[in-house]
Each structure stands twice: as structure tokens, then as C-alpha cells.
Phi, psi and omega in degrees: 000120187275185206273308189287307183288357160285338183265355188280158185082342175273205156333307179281353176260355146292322160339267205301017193256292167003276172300327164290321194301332216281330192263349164278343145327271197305334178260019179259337194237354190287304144345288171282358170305286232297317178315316216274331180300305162348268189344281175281002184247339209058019178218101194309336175287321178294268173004294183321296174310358190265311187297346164303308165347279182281350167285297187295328157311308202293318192317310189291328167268008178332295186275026157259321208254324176299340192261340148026049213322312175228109171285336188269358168282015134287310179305278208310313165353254165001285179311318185276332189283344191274348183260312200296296164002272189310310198257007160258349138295327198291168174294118150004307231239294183319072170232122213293187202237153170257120172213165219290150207268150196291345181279153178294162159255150202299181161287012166242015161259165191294168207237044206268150179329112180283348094025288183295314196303309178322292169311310171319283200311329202278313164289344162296317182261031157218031116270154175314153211307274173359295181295309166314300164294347203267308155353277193286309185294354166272304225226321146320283192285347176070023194238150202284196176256008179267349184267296172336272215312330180260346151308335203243024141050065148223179189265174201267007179253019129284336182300307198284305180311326194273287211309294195301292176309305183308332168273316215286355173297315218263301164313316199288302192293330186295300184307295183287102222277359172272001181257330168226122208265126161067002183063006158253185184291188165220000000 
């Protein structure tokens, strides 16, 4: 009797439950993971690589994150500590380039002058990563400020002080059309 007929109805059928629960997951969440990496990294190749990131963490924890209350606000959790993570690691020197993503956009996004999006996204990725997340989840992602503050493990009056500095930053840089030359990075 080999190793595989002992196991079925065993381990390997839990196995393979395992992998089903985990890839009908991944393909109910992966689109908005992949908005909010978009959102906060300004690159679609960095995005990809954030939401891999974080998809291969929640897998790994897989039988943490389904008993969950909302795995997939574990999953995005996840996404944002592997970007704040990634980006106190990265060099100084290092800043990645944004550029507009290659798929059209769907029919449930707004249909605004890809020109503003462009300047948005490009003043969006020069403020610092902190501010940049506290940002897209207050105001992209919709989410209050007792929720941001306890994805970003800050209390919720850092929430509100960083959200008032990053637009006015994000105003300042918008208003001056010499801070973003042509609507790319710099």
C-alpha cells in the first residue's frame, strides 16, 4: 500500500481542502488586494509583487486567517505591514517609478482625466509610505479612522494629524504644476 492510498480521506484530503478554501479565497480578494498595493506602492509591477507577497504570507497562515472574523481584512492587514515592512527597508536612494497600468479601466471606476490620475498617483508616491497608507485607507479604501488606526497600529488622533498633513501635502504638490513636471515622477 503506497503513501498516497493511505492517505486519501487523510491528511492529503485536507491537504487539497486546504488549497481549495485557500485559491477560492485568493480569487474572491485578489483585485482589491492588488487596488489597495496599486494605491500604496504607485507601480503596478510593485503591486503585483506586494499582493504576491501577501497572498503567500496569508497561505502560510492560512489556518489563522480563515477562523478570522474577515480574512480578507487579514489579508489586506497583511498587505499593508509587508509594504510599511518593504519600505523601511528599501534604500533612500531607491524610488520606484509609477506608471499608468496596463489593463483598461473597468466600468465601475470614475472615468476622470487620466492626466489628474496621473498627477494624483505621482504626488501620492512622494509622500512618505506612513502617510501614503493612512491616506489611501481613509479616503480610497473608505475606511474610518478607528479602522485605519488599528490596521497601522497608531492611536486615532496620529490617524487624524497624519490624514490633515498628507492632503495638505498632496494639495500643495497638485496646486504646483512645477512639482510635477508633465505628471510623471521624478
Amino acid at each position: 500500500m503506497g503513501a498516497r492510498e493511505r492517505d486519501e480521506g487523510g491528511a492529503g484530503a485536507d491537504a487539497m481542502t486546504h488549497d481549495e478554501q485557500f485559491t477560492e479565497f485568493m480569487a474572491g480578494c485578489s483585485r482589491q488586494l492588488y487596488r489597495t498595493a496599486y494605491l500604496l506602492t504607485t507601480s503596478p509591477h510593485a503591486a503585483e509583487d506586494l499582493v504576491q507577497t501577501a497572498l503567500v504570507k496569508s497561505y502560510v497562515a492560512w489556518r489563522r486567517v480563515r477562523r478570522a472574523d474577515d480574512p480578507v481584512a487579514y489579508a489586506n492587514g497583511v498587505l499593508i505591514k509587508s509594504f510599511l515592512s518593504d519600505r523601511r527597508r528599501r534604500s533612500s536612494t531607491e524610488l520606484p517609478l509609477a506608471d499608468l497600468p496596463e489593463r483598461p479601466p473597468s466600468s465601475t471606476e470614475d472615468p476622470a482625466d487620466p492626466t489628474d490620475r496621473v498627477a494624483l498617483m505621482t504626488a501620492l508616491a512622494r509622500l512618505a509610505p506612513l502617510d501614503r497608507a493612512v491616506v489611501v485607507l481613509r479616503f480610497w479604501e473608505d475606511r474610518s479612522v478607528a479602522q485605519t488606526a488599528a490596521d497601522l497600529h497608531l492611536s486615532q488622533a496620529a490617524v487624524k494629524n497624519r490624514s490633515l498633513r498628507a492632503l495638505r501635502t498632496l494639495r500643495g504638490l497638485l496646486a504646483d504644476p512645477t512639482t510635477i513636471p508633465n505628471g510623471s515622477p521624478s
